[in-house]
N, C-alpha and C positions, 0 to 999 in steps of 0.2 A: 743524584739521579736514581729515581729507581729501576731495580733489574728488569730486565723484558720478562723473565718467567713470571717475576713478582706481579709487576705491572698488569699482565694478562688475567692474572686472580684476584687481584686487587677491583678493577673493573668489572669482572666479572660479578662477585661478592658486594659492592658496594652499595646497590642498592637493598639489599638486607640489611645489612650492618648500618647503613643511615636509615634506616626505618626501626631500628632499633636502640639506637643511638640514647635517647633518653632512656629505656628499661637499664641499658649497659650501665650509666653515667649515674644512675637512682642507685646501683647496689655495688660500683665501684665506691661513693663516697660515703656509704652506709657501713658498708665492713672496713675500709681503711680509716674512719675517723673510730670505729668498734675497738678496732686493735689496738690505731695510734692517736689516739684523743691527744695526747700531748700537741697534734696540727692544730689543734682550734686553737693553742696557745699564742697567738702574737702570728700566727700565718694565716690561715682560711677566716674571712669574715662569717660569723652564724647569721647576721641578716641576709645575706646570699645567698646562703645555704638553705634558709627555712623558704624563703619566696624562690628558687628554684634557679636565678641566674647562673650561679655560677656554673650549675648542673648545663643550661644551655651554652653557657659561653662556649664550655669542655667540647663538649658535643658537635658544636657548630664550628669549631676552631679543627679542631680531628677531619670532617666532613670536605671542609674549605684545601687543608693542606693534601689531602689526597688526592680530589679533585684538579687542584693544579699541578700537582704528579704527572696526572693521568693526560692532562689537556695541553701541558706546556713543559713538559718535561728539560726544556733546555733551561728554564730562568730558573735566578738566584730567588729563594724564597725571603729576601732580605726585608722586602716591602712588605711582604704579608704578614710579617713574623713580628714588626717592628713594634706595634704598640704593644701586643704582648710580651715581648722583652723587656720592655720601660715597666709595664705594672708588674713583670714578676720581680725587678731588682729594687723595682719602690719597696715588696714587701720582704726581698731578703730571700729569696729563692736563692739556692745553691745547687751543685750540680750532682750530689748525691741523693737531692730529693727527687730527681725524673727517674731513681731508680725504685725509688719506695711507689712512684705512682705506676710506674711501670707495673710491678709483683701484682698489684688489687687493680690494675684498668682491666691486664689483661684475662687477671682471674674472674672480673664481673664478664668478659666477653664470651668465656668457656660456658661459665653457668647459666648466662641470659642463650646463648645461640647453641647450646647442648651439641649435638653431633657433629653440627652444620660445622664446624670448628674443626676440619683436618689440620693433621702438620704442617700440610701446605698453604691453609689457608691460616694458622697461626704464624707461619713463619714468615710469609705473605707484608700482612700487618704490622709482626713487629718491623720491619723493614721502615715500614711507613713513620712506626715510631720513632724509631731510631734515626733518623733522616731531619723528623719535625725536633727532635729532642736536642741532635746534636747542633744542627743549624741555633736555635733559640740560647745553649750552652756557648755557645760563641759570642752570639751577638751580646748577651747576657755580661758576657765576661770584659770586653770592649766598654760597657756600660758602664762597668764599676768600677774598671779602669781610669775612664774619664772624669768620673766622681771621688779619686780616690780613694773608692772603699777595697777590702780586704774579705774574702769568702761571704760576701754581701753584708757586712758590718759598717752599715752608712747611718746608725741613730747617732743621735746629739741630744743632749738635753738644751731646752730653750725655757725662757721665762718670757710670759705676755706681762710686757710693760705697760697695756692699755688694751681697753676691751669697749666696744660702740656698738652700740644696739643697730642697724641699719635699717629691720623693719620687725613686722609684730613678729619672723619667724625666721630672719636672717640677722648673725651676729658676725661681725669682724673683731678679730683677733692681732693686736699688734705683737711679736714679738723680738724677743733677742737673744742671742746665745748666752749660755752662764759662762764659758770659758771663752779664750784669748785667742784657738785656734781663730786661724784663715777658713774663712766663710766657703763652704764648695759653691761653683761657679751654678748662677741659675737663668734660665733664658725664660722670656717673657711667653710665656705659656702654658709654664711646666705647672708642675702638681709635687705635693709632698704627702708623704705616708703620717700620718697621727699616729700614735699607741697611747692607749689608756688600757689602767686597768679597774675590770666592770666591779661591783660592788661584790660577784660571786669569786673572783680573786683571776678570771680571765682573762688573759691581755687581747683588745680586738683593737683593730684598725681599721681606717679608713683613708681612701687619699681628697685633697683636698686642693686645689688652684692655689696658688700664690696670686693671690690678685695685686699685691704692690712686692716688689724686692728693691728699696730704697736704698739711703746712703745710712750712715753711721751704725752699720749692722743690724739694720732692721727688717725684716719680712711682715707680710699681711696675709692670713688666713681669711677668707670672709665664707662662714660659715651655716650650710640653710640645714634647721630641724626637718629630721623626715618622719612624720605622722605616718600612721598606718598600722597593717598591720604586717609581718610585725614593723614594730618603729623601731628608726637607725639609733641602734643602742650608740653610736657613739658621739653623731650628734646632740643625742639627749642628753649623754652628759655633758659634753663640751656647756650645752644651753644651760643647764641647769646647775650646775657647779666648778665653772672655770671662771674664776675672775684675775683682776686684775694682780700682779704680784704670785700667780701659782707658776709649775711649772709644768711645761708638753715635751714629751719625745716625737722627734721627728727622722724624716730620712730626708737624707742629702734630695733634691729635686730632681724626678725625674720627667721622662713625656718626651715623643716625637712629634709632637706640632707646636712647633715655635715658630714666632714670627721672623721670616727669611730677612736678612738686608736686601738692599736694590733701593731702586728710586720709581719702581712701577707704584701705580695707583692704589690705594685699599678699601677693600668693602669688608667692614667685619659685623658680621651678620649674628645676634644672640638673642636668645628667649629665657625668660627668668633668670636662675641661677648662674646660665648660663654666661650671664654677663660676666664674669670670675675673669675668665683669661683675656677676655675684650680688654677691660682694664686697665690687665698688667702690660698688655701691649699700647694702650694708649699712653700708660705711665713712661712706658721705656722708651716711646719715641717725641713726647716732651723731654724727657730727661735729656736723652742723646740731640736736642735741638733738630730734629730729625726737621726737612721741606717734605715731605711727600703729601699729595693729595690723601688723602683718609675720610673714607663716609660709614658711619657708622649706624646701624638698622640695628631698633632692639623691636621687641615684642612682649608684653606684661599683663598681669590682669587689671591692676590699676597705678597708677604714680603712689601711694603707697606703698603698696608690694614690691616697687623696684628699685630693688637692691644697689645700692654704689650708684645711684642716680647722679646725686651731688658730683660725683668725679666725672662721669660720663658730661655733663651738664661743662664741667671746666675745662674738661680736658679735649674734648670732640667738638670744633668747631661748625662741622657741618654733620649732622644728623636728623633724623628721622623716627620718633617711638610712635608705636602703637598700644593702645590701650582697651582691654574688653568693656572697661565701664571707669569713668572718670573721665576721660579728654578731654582737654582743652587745648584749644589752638595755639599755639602748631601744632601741637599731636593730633593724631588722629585715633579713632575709633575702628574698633574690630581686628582683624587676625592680619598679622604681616602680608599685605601684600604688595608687588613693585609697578603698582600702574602710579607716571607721572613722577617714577623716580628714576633719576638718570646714573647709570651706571658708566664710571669712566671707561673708556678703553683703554685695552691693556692691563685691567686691575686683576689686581690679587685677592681672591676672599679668604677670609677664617669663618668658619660657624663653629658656633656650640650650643645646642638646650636636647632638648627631646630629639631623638631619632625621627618620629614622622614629620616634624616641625623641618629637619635640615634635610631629610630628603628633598621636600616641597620646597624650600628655598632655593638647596643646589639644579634642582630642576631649572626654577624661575631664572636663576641667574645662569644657567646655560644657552638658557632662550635670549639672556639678554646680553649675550656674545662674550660671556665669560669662559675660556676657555679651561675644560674639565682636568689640565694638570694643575689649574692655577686655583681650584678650590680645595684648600683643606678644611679637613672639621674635625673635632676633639670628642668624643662619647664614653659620657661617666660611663661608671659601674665597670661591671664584667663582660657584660655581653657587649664584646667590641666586634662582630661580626657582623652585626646590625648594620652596622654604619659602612659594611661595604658596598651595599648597592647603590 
């Protein structure tokens, strides 16, 4: 909890410091990767970095945890903190590095906000930090605990025993470990960390959906190329030079939205890629002989482009795609929407694609008496703040 004096300057100052928040976050990660370039080694993604997420994520995550300081001072920050826990232990965060970012966050806060920056408004902040920092160190620690890793030492090496094209620009990845070790336990939702290293001798990562966690020690990557600019230097390679018989380091699986047990109803709602963890959930409740009702809603540009179709098609008895251009019946034409589809009572949803795609869904499905603790949703990348509204 923070202190009343703190609290009082904290409030006070905030709306500066969140209007600044980008300038701070632009020359905290400019002069700390100056100094300590060794971070872009196998920890900070450079695609994040150059398109600006992870700058917002920082920012937007800082902004959020103060905020409920400020508003709600008696709750555990456990929920807020949680998917950030999951992605800093996917990439091996340790707890001496909230002290490196500490030295250069705070030094971007002196130089971006000059005066305005008394003792008491530094010391204010770090409060904030240290509150967000230790909380995250905790739950962090619980994390890799559960995975049995050690000062976040959860890589493994794997070898892809089979590699399937799935569409002109989505590749699935089978793999298996090269050693004898016990599999760390993975739940039907999670995500693993990749490491490659780039041709410049860089190691970058990315996490990626387990969309199947089968029997005889096998896992499934199903991997989309990302075009642009810049383009995901790691799915490029993966697309371009991983075949069959190489080998991938990964990290034990992480991720807080996994599919719950029970025997309520499910709607799990996905748009492109995002079909990844639908999947592995539809995989693990044939596996498990699971009775639950399951309706499953995707969204695509065309049956083409829709990735892990074929499983969805055997595994999801009752569903609904939509398509922008190709449909044919049953499918339907144009953008997901829920007229003329019935939603069980009492379900549970999962989303995952685009953040403005699951907002408008979780709306649609609050209108359709879905109850707002009973939808979870998964949001790639960095900016997991997105997905709180």
């Amino acid at each position: 909890m923070l202190s009343a004096e703190s609290a009082a300057i904290v409030r006070a100052t905030l709306p500066v410091v969140g209007a600044s928040l980008d300038a701070i976050t632009t020359r905290f990660y400019a002069t700390m990767f100056a100094e300590r370039p060794e971070l872009l080694d196998g920890l900070f993604n450079r695609g994040n970095q150059a398109n600006g997420e992870q700058r917002r994520a920082l920012a937007g995550s800082i902004a959020a945890f103060a905020t409920m300081l400020l508003e709600h001072p008696g709750e555990r920050p456990d929920d807020l903190l949680a998917r950030i826990a999951h992605k800093h232990t996917a990439v091996g965060v340790t707890d001496d590095q909230y002290v490196i970012v500490h030295k250069y966050l705070f030094g971007a806060i002196a130089e971006v906000l000059g005066e305005a920056v008394t003792p008491e408004v530094a010391a204010a902040w770090d409060e904030v930090y240290w509150l967000m920092a230790g909380a995250l160190i905790a739950q962090e620690a619980r994390i890799y605990a559960e995975a049995g890793a050690r000062d976040g030492d959860t890589w493994r090496t794997w070898r892809v025993v089979a590699r399937r094209e799935e569409t002109s620009d989505v590749a699935s990845f089978l793999l298996r470990p090269v050693d004898d070790a016990p599999l760390p336990p993975a739940r039907p939702g999670q995500y693993v960390s990749v490491r490659v290293r780039m041709p410049d001798g860089v190691r970058q990562l990315r996490q990626y959906t387990l969309s199947s966690a089968g029997g005889d020690r096998l896992r499934r990557i199903t991997v989309k190329r990302v075009d642009g600019d810049p383009a995901g230097e790691v799915s490029t390679l993966l697309h371009t030079t991983v075949r069959a018989g190489d080998e991938l380091t990964l990290s034990a699986p992480f991720g807080d939205v996994t599919l719950e047990d029970g025997d309520a109803p499910l709607v799990l709602v996905s748009a492109g890629i995002g079909c990844t963890p639908i999947v592995a959930m539809l995989d693990h409740l044939a596996a498990t002989g699971s009775g639950r009702r399951v309706l499953v809603l995707h969204a695509d540009r065309s049956p083409a482009a829709h990735a892990l179709r074929d499983d969805m098609l055997r595994l999801a008895a009752e569903r609904v795609f939509w398509y922008e251009s190709g449909a044919v019946a049953p499918d339907r034409a144009g953008l997901m929407d829920l007229d003329g589809v019935e939603i069980p009572a009492g379900a549970v949803a999962y989303l995952c694609g685009p953040v403005p795609f699951m907002r408008d869904m979780r709306a649609r499905l609050l209108r359709a008496g879905v109850a707002a603790r009973d939808v979870h949703y998964e949001v790639f990348g960095p900016d997991l703040w997105l997905g709180a509204a």
